[in-house]
C-alpha positions as CSV (number, residue, x, y, z in Angstrom):
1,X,84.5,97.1,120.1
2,X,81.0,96.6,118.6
3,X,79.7,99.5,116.1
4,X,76.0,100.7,115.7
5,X,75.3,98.6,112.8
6,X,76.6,95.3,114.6
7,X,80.0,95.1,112.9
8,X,83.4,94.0,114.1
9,X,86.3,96.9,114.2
10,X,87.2,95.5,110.8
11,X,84.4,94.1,109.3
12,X,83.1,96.0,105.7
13,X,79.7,96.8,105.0
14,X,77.6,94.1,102.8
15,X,78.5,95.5,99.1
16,X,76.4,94.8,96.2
17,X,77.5,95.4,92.6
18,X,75.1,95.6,90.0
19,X,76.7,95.5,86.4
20,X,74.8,96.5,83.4
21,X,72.1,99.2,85.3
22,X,72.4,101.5,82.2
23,X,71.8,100.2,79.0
24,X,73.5,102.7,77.1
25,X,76.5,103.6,78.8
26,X,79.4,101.5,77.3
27,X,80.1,100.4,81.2
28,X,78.0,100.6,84.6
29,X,77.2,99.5,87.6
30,X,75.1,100.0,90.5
31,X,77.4,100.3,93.7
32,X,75.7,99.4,97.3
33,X,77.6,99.6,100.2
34,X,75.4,99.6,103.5
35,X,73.2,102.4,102.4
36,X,75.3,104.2,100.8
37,X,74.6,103.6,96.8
38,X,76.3,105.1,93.9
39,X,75.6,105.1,90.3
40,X,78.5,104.5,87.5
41,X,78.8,104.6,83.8
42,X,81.8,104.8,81.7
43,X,81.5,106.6,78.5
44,X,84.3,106.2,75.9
45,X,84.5,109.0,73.2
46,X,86.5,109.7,70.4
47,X,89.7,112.5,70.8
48,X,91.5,114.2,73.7
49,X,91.6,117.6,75.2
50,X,93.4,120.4,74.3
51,X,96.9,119.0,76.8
52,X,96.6,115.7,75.2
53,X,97.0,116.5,71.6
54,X,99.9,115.0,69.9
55,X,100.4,112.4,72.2
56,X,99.8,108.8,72.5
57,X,98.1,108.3,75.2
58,X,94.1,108.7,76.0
59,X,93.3,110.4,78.7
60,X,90.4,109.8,81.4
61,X,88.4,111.9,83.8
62,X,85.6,111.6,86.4
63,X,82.6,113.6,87.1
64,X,81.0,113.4,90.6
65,X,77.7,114.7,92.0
66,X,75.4,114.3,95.0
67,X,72.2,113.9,94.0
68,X,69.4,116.4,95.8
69,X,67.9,113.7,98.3
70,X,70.9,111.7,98.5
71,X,71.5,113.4,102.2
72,X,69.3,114.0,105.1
73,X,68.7,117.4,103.9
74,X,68.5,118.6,100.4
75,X,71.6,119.4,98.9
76,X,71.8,121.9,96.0
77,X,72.0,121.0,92.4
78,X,75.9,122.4,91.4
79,X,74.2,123.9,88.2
80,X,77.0,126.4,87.6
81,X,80.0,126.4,89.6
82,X,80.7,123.3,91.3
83,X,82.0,123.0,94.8
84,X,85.7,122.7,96.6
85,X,84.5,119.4,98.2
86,X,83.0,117.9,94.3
87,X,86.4,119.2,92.9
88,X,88.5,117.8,95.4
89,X,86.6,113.9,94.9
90,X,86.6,114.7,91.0
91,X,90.4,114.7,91.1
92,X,91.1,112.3,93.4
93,X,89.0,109.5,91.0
94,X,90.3,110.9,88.0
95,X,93.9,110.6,89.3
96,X,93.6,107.2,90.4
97,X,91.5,106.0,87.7
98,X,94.4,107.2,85.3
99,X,97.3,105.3,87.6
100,X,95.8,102.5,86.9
101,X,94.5,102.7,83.5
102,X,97.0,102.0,80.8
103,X,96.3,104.5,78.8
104,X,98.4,104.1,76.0
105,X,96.2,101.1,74.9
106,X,93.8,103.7,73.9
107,X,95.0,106.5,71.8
108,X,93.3,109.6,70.6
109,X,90.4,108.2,73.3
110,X,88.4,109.9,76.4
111,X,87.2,107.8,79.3
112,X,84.4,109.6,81.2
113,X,83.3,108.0,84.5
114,X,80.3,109.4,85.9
115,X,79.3,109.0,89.6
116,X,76.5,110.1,90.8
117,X,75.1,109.3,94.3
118,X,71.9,108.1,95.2
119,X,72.4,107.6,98.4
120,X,75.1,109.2,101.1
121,X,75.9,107.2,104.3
122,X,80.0,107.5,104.3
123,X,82.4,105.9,101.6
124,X,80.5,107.5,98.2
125,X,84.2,108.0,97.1
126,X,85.0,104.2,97.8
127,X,82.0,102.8,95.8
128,X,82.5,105.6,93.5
129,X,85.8,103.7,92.6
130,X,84.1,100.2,92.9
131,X,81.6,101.2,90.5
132,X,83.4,102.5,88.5
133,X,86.3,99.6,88.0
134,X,83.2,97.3,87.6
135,X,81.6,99.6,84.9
136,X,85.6,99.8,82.9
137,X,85.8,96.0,83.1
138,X,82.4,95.8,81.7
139,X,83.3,98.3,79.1
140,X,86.9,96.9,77.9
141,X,85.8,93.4,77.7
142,X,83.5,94.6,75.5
143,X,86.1,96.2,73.4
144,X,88.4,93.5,73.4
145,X,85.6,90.6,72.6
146,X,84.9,93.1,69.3
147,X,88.7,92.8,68.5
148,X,89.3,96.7,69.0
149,X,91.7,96.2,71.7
150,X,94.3,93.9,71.8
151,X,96.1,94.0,75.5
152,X,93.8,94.1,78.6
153,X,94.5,97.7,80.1
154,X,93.0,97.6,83.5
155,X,94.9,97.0,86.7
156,X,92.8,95.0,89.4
157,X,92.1,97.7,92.3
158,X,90.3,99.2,94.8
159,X,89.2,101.3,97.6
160,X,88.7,101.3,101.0
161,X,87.6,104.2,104.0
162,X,89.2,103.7,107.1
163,X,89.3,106.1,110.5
164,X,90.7,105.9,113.8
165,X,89.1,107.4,117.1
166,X,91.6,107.3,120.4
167,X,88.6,105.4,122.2
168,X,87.9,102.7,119.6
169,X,90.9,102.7,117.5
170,X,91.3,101.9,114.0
171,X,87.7,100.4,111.6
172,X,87.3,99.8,108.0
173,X,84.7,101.2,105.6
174,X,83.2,103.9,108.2
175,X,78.9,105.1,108.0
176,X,78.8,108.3,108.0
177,X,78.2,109.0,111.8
178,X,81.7,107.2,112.3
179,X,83.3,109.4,109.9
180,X,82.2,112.3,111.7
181,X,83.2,111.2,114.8
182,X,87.1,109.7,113.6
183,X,90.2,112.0,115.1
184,X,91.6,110.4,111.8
185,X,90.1,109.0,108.3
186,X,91.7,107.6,105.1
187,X,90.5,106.6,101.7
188,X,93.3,103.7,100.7
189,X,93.9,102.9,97.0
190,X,95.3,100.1,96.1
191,X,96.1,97.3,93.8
192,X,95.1,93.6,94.5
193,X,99.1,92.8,93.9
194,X,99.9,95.2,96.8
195,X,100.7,98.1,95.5
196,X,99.8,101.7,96.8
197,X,97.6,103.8,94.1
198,X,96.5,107.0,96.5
199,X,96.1,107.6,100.2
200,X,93.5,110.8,100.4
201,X,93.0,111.8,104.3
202,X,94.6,113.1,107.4
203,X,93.4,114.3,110.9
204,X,90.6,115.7,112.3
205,X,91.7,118.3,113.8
206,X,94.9,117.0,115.8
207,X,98.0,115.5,115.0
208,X,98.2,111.3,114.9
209,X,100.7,109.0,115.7
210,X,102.7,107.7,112.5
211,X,102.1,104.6,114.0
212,X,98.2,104.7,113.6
213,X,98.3,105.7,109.9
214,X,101.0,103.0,109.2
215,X,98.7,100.6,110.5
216,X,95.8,102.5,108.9
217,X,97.4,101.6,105.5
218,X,98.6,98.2,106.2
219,X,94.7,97.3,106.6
220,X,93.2,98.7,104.6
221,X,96.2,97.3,101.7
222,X,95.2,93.7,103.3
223,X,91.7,94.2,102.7
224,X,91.9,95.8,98.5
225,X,92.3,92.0,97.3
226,X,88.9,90.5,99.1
227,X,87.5,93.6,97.6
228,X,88.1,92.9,94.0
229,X,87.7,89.8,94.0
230,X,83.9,90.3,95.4
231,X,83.8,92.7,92.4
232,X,84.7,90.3,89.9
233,X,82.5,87.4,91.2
234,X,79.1,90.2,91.6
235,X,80.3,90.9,87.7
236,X,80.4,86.9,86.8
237,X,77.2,86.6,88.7
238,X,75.7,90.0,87.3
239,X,76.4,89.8,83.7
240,X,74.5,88.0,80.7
């Protein structure tokens, strides 16, 4: 099966990382993924909230936002109350963010990753996450190269969209006209050792063979260590 944009079944979008966009956000990075673009900064502030207090451990969270003009048709600022679909991404980044932050290397410390997006064409979670793990490795380095942290705290990961139609079966890293169109989608987390960090999905109205998600997983697991490492050498190549 060919797709609209020329790719194969399981070919990715061209991704482009672009560390360092803010200047004075600890960590951040400019994600690019087809043309769909995201914008990341990691902010690290002193003390906890309120459920962490009298622990050891940090604590991190995620904010997330479409911009206005970041879809076809102007989206409205959340100024006041945000909604069930921001919430929902909020949590899933912040939960696996925190899975595979060690965040007893930080005590009495808040992590704040901000991700706003620029542009929406499918997968703003995924680069969400890309960003994001670009703008922490930019941002711990950082702290360990001015001797404040001793033991690297960051587990290599990362994310990737996958959906399955009956007609075309299974792709990787869907636009946003194939994610409409998918019976089935999944957002795979992962670590570049293997290892399952958050699978956020199900069907599109129908039920799926077991089969199809299995295999879903599987690929999209096989795919989380080209991923990282193309983060890691866009960060090599991106940072002074």
């Amino acid at each position: 099966m060919t797709r609209s944009d020329g790719r194969r079944p399981l070919e990715r979008r061209p991704l482009k990382v672009t560390p360092g966009y803010l200047d004075y956000a600890e960590g951040s990075a400019l994600v690019e993924l087809g043309r769909t673009r995201v914008l990341v900064a990691a902010s690290l502030t002193p003390g906890v909230p309120r459920h962490m207090q009298g622990k050891r451990s940090g604590w991190l969270m995620a904010e997330y936002n479409l911009l206005p003009r970041s879809t076809e048709s102007r989206t409205q600022r959340e100024r006041y109350k945000l909604g069930g679909r921001t919430q929902e991404v909020q949590r899933f980044l912040g939960r696996a963010f925190r899975a595979a932050v060690d965040l007893e290397l930080l005590p009495n410390q808040t992590i704040v990753l901000d991700a706003d997006v620029i542009q929406a064409d499918g997968g703003t979670r995924v680069a969400a996450i890309l960003g994001g793990y670009a703008a922490l490795v930019q941002a711990f380095d950082a702290l360990v190269r001015a001797g404040k942290l001793d033991d690297w705290p960051l587990t290599e990961f990362a994310a990737i969209s996958l959906g399955w139609t009956e007609a075309g079966g299974v792709l990787v890293d869907l636009n946003a006209a194939e994610d409409d169109a998918a019976e089935a989608d999944l957002t795979v987390v992962g670590t570049a050792e293997g290892e399952l960090i958050e699978i956020h999905g199900g069907g599109e109205g129908r039920p799926v063979p077991r089969e199809i998600y299995e295999h879903m997983v599987d690929e999209g697991l096989r795919q989380i260590p080209e991923l990282v490492a193309l983060v890691h050498k866009q960060l090599a190549n991106g940072v002074s």
